[in-house]
N, C-alpha and C positions, 0 to 999 in steps of 0.2 A: 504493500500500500504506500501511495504517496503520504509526505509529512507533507504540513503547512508550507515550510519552508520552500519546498520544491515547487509542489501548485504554484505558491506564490511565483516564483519563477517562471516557469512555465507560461502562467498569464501576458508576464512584461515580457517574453518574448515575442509571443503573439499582438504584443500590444505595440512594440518597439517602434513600427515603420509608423504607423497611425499615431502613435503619440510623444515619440522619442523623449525626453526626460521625464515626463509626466507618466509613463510607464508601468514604472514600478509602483510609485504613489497609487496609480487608479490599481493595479492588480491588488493591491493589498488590501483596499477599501472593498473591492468585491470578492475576497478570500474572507473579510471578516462580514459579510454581507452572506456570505452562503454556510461558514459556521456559525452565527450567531455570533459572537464574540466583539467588544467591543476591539478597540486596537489593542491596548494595551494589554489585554490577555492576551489577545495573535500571539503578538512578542513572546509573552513570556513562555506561548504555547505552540512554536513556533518547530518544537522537534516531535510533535503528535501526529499521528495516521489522520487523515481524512478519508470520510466513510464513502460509502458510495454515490450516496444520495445528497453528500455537501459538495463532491466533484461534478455531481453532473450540474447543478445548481450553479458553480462555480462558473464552467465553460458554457453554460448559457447567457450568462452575466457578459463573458467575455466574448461572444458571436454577437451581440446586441449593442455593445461597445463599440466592435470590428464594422458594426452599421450604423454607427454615427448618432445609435440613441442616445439621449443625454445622462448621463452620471444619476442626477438627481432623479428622474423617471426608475430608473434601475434599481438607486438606494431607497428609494420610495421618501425622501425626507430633503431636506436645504437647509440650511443652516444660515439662521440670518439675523442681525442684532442679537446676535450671544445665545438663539436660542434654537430650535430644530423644528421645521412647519415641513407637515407630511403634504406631498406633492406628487404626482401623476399627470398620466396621458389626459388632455383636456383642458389643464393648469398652468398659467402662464410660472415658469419658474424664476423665482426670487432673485435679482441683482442683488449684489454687492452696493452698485450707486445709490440706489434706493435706500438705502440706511441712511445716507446725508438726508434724505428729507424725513425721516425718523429725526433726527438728530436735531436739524431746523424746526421742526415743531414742537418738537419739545422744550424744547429756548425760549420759543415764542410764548408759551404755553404757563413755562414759568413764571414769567413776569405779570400773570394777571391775577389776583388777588379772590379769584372767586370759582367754580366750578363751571365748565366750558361742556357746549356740546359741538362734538364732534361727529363728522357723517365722512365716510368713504365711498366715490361712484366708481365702481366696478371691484369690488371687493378681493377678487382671485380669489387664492392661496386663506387669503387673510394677514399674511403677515405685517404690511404697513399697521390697518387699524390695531389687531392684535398687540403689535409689540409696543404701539403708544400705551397702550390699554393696560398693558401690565406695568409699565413704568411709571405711571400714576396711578396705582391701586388706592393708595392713602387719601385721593380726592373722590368726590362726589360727580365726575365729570360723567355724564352722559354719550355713547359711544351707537352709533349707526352704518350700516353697510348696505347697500345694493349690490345685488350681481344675478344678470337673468343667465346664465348659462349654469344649468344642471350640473354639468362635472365639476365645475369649479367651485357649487354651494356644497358640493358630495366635501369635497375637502375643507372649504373653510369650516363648516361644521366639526369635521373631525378635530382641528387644531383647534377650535372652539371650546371643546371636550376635554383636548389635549392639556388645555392649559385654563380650565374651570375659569370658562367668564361667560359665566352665566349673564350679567348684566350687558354684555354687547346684543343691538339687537341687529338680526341677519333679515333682510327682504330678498326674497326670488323673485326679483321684478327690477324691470326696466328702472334707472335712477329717477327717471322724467316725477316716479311717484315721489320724491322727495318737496313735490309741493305743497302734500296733504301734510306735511310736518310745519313744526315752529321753526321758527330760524337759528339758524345754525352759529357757530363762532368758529368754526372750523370746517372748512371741506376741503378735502383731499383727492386727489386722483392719479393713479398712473395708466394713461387711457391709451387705446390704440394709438401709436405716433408715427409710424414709419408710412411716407406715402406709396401711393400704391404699386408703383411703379419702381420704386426700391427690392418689394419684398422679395425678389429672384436673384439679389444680390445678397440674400443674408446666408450664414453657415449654413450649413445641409442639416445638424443637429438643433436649429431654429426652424429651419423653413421648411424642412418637413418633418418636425415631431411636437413644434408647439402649435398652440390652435390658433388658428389665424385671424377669429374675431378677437383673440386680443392682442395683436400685432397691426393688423390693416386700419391705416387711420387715413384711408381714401385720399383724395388728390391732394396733394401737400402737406397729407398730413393733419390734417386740420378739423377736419370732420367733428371729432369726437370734442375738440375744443367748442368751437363754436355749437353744441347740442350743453355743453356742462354753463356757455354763458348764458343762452335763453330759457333753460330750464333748475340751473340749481344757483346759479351768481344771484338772480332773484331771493333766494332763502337764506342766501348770505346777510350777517348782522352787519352794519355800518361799523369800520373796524375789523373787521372781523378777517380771518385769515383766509387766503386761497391758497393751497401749495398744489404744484404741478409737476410733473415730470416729461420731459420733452426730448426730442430730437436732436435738435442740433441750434445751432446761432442763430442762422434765419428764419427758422421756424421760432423761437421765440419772439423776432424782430416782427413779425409780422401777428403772431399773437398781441404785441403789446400797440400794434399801430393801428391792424384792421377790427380788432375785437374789442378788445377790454377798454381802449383807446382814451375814454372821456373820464372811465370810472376808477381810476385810480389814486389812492391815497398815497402810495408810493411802493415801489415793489422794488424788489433786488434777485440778483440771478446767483446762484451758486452752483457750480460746476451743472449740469445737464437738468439743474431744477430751475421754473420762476415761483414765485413767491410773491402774493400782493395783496394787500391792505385795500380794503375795499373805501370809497372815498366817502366819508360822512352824507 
């Protein structure tokens, strides 16, 4: 019988030409993915037989890798602001950059002396609302999601579960319903942004394994902006926060020229986020 050790080997051979120094690192995350074992067991467990049913587990992990599916599909989890949001086929998966607007609203967030509600349009994963949600458990803050796409409510629920927060509340339904609510001090979104005519240019583990309504953000882009101004900028409090996640330069330039244009109290850009105070 094979040890750990070897599998693991074995994997990052196979994995070499496809990933060359990342290799090793992805074999061993799907060695410890098919014995169970955290890493830090692997390691210590690393001169053990693998059974039959952990190898074959193993090298399917590794043909599905070899096809450009993504890591986190595979591991079933992402790991995002310090903490792990269960992820799947259907689920837009979690950036890294996305944390900075974690991070910016929670700053902002700070500085206000009283309990805030907050509302997310297009909820995914859950992990934006979610990880705000836990880093202010000590307040009284009020916490809202939309997301009409069924696979994606299948998982925020689960991370919902995952991480007992009961008081966020989940709608399966278009955000447009966020009119039937009181206004907001907080809305958020990381919405379709790539235009459409890009999407043939993204990775092959984007373009064909994530779901494409939450990627296609129609002719420049822009689509899903201008549907979040006429229908939720409205429920916005005067004051009150917009954070966005975007594209690129131009497509902010023209978020702040052709849309939001009149209504701004002052906004600021931070690496691939705008951010904007809504004008009294």
């Amino acid at each position: 019988m094979l040890r750990i050790s070897e599998m693991i080997q074995l994997g990052q051979e196979k994995l070499l030409e496809k990933l060359g120094d990342r290799a090793f690192f992805e074999s061993r995350l799907l060695a410890a993915k098919a014995t169970g074992f955290e890493i830090e067991q692997l390691i210590l467990r690393s001169d053990e037989s693998v059974s039959k049913i952990q190898l074959n587990l193993f090298n399917n992990f590794i043909d599905r890798r070899l096809q450009s599916e993504p890591m986190a599909y595979i591991l079933e989890e992402k790991e995002f602001f310090k903490r792990k949001f269960q992820v799947g086929p259907g689920v837009l998966i979690p950036r890294p950059e996305t944390e900075l607007l974690v991070e910016l609203t929670l700053s902002w967030m700070a500085e206000k002396a009283t309990a805030l509600r907050v509302a997310e349009l297009g909820l995914g994963s859950g992990c934006l609302l979610f990880s705000i949600a836990l880093e202010r458990q000590e307040f009284k803050d009020e916490f809202y999601g939309w997301e009409n796409s069924p696979e994606a409510i299948n998982y925020a629920k689960k991370n919902q579960k995952r991480w007992s927060l009961d008081q966020v509340k989940i709608f399966e339904a278009d955000f447009s319903e966020i009119q039937n609510q009181r206004d907001f001090d907080v809305i958020l979104s990381n919405p379709p942004y790539i235009p459409s005519s890009e999407l043939s240019e993204l990775m092959p583990e984007i373009q064909v394994y994530e779901p494409r309504r939450a990627l296609d953000g129609g002719e420049m882009g822009l689509e899903f902006y201008r549907k979040i101004y006429q229908e939720a900028w409205p429920k916005l409090r005067s004051g009150g926060l917009l954070g966005l996640e975007t594209h690129n330069e131009k497509q902010r330039e023209l978020l702040l020229r052709d849309i939001f244009v009149s209504h701004v109290k002052k906004h600021w850009i931070e690496d691939c986020h705008l951010l904007i105070e809504k004008k009294d």
